[in-house]
C-alpha positions as CSV (number, residue, x, y, z in Angstrom):
1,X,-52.1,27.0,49.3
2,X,-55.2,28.5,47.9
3,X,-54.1,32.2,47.7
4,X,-53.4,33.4,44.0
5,X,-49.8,33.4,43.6
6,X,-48.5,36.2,41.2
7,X,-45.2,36.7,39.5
8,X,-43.7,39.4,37.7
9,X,-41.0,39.1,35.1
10,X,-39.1,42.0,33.5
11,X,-36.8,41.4,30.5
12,X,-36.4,42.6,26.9
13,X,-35.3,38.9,26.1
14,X,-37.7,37.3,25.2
15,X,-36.0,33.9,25.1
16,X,-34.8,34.4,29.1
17,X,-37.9,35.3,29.9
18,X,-39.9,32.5,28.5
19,X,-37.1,30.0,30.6
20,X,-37.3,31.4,33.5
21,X,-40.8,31.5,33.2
22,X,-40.6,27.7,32.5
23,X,-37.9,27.4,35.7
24,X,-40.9,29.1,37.9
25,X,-43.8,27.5,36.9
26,X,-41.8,23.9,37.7
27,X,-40.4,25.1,40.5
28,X,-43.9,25.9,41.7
29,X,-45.6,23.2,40.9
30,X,-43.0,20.8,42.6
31,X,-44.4,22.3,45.4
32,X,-47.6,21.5,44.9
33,X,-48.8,25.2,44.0
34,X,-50.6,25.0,40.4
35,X,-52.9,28.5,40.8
36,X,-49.8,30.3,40.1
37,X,-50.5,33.4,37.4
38,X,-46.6,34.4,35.5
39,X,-46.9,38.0,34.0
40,X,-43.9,38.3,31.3
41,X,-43.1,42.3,30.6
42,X,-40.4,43.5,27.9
43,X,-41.3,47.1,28.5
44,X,-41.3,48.7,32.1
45,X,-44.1,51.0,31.8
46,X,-46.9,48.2,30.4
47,X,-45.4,46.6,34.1
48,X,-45.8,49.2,36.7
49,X,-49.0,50.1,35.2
50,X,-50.1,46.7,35.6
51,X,-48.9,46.2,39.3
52,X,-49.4,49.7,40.6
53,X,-53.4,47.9,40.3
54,X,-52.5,44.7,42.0
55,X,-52.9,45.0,46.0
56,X,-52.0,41.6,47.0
57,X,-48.4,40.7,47.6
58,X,-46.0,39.7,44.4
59,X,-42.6,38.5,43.6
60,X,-41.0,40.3,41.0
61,X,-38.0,38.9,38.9
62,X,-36.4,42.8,37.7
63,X,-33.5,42.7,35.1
64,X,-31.7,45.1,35.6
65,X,-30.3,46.3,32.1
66,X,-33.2,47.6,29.9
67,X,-33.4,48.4,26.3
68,X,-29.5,49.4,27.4
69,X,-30.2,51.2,29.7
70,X,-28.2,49.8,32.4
71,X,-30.1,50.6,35.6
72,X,-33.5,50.2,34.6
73,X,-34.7,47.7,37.0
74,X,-33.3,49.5,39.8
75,X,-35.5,52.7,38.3
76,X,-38.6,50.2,38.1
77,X,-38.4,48.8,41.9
78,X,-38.1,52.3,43.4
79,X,-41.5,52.8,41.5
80,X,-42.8,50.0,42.9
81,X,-42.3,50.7,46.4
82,X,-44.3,53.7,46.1
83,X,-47.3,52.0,46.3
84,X,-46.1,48.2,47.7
85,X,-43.9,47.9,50.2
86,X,-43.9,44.4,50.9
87,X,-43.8,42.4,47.8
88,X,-40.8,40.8,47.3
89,X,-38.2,41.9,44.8
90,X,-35.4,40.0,43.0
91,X,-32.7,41.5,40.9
92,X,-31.5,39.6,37.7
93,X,-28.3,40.6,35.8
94,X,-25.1,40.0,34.1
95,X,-23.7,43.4,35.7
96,X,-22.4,41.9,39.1
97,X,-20.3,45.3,39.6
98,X,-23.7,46.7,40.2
99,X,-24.6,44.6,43.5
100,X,-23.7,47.5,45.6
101,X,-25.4,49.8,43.8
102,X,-29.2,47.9,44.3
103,X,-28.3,48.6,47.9
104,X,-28.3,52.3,47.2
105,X,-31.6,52.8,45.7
106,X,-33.2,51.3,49.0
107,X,-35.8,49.0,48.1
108,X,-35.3,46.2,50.3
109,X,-34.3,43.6,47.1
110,X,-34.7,40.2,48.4
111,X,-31.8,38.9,46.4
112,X,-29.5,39.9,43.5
113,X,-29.4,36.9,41.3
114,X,-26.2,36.6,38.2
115,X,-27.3,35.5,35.0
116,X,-24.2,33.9,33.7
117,X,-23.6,31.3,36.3
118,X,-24.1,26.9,36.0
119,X,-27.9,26.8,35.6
120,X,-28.2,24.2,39.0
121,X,-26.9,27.3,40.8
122,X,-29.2,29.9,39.3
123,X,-32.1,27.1,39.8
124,X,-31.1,27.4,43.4
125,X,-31.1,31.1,43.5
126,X,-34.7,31.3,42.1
127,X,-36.2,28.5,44.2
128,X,-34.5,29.9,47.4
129,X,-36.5,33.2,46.7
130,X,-39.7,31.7,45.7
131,X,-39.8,29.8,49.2
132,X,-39.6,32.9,50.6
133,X,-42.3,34.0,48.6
134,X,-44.7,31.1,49.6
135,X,-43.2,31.3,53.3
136,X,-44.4,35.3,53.1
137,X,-47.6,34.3,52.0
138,X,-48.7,32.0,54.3
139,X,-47.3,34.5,57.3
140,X,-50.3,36.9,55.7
141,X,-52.6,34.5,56.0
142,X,-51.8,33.1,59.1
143,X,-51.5,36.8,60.8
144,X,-54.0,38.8,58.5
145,X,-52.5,41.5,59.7
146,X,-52.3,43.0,56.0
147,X,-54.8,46.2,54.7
148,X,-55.2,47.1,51.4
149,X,-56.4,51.2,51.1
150,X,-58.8,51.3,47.6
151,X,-57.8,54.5,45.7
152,X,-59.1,55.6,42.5
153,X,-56.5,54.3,39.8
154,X,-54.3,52.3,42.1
155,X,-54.5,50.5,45.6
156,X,-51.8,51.0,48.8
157,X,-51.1,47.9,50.6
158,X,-49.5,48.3,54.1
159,X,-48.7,46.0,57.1
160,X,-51.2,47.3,59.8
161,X,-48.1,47.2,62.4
162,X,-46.4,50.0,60.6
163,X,-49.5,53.0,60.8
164,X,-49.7,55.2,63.7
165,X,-52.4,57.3,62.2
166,X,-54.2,59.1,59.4
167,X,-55.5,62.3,59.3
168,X,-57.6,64.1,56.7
169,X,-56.4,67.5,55.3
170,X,-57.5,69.8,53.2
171,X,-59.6,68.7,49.9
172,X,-60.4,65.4,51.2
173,X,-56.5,64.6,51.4
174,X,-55.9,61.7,54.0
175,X,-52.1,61.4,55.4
176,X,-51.3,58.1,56.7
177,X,-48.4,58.5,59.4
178,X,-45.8,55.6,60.6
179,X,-43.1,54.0,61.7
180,X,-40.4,56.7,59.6
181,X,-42.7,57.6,56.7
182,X,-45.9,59.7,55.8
183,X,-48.2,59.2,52.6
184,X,-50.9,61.6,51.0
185,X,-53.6,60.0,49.1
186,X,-57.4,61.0,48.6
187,X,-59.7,59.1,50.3
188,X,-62.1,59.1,53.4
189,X,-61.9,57.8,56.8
190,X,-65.0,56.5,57.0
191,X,-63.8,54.0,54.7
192,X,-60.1,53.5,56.2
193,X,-62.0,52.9,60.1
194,X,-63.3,49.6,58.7
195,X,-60.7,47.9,57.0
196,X,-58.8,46.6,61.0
197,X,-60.9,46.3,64.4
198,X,-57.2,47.9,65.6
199,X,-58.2,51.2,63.8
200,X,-60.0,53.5,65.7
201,X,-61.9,56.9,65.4
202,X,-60.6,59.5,68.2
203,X,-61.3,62.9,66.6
204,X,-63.4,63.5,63.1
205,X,-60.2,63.9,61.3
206,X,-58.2,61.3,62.6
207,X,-58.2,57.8,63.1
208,X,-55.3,55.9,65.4
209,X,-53.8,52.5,65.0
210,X,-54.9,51.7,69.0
211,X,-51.9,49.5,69.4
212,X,-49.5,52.8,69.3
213,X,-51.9,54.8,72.1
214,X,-49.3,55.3,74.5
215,X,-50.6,58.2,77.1
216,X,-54.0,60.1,77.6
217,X,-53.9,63.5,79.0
218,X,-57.6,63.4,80.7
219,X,-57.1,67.3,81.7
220,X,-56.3,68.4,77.6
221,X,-57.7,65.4,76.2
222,X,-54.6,64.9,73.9
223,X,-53.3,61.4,73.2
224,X,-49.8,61.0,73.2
225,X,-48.5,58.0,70.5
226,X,-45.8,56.4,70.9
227,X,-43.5,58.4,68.8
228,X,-44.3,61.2,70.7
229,X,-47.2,62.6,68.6
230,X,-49.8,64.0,70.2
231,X,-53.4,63.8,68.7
232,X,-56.6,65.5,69.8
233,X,-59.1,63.5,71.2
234,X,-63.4,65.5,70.6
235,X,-65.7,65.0,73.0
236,X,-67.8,62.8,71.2
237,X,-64.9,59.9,71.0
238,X,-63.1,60.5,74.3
239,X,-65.1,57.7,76.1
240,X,-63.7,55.2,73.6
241,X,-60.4,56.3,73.2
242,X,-60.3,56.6,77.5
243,X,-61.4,53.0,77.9
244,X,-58.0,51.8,76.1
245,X,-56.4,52.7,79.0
246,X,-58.9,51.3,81.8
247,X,-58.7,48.0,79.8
């Protein structure tokens, strides 16, 4: 595997951070991956300010008891699936009692791992999500199906399947619409229109992910997407947007 590997680690421990460290560079280069880059964090600030920059998909190894504060990782994910909602989260604590709980902050954890069991077992744990980590990576690569949205201080990285549309508001304010979400960020759609050939301009303010055109009105020239929004279709693209359907 060529692609950069990155993993985050969040603990105020310094000595459990440096051995798992250890555990996941050797578990990586058992597999033959040595361009791996390990990011250690005590604090979870200097870390989200970190990722909230890095577009490409991560693993990130969250304890979940802070400086005692007892649910900081949980805090920390949430903030990091503001911006990434693909990268690959893992739980690490001593609180068991608190498994539930992960579930209620909704951030898709790929695992909740316990501290104080034999270390073959929490060896296992950590390989089993790392695997998934390399396995996610090389589904990217295979399927490039992946955009990353530039943005001033940060980037959005999203999985092209999940965007309807985007539509510019007011003061150069872009929303990006989909499957059971909608994000505001500044940008243009000049821009956004080249970064998938599935991405297409049907009106000056809005561009459609073509792949969720579902029904032209050719009297009203509205487009109808598949969850049921309807979209205005200008003159100027209509020829485009009507060819989707003759094709």
């Amino acid at each position: 595997m060529s692609e950069q590997m990155a993993i985050y680690i969040l603990e105020d421990q310094i000595i459990q951070a440096k051995a798992l460290e250890a555990l996941l560079t050797n578990i990586l280069h058992s597999r033959n991956i040595y361009n791996e880059t390990i990011h250690l964090f005590s604090r979870s600030d200097e870390l989200l300010q970190v990722a909230h920059q890095d577009a490409q998909l991560n693993i990130f190894f969250l304890d979940i008891q802070m400086n005692n504060h007892i649910q900081a990782g949980f805090e920390v994910a949430k903030e990091i699936r503001k911006t990434d909602s693909e990268s690959l989260i893992v739980f690490i604590s001593t609180h068991t009692e608190l498994v539930l709980t992960s579930y209620k902050y909704m951030v898709s954890a790929l695992q909740f791992i316990q501290k104080n069991v034999d270390f073959l077992d929490f060896q296992k744990e950590v390989e089993t999500c790392v695997d998934a980590y390399i396995q996610q990576k090389e589904n990217i690569k295979t399927k490039s199906e992946y955009i990353i949205i530039n943005l001033k201080a940060s980037s959005i990285k999203m999985d092209i399947n999940d965007i309807y549309f985007f539509q510019t508001e007011y003061d150069h304010r872009v929303s990006m619409v989909g499957k059971n979400f909608k994000r505001e960020f500044y940008g243009t759609l000049s821009k956004i229109e080249q970064l998938h050939p599935d991405l297409i301009r049907v009106h000056q303010s809005i561009i459609i992910n073509k792949k969720y055109a579902s029904k032209l009105n050719y009297k009203t020239h509205l487009l109808t997407m598949r969850d049921g929004t309807e979209v205005p279709v200008s003159r100027r693209y209509y020829t485009q947007v009507k060819a989707l359907f003759l094709t």
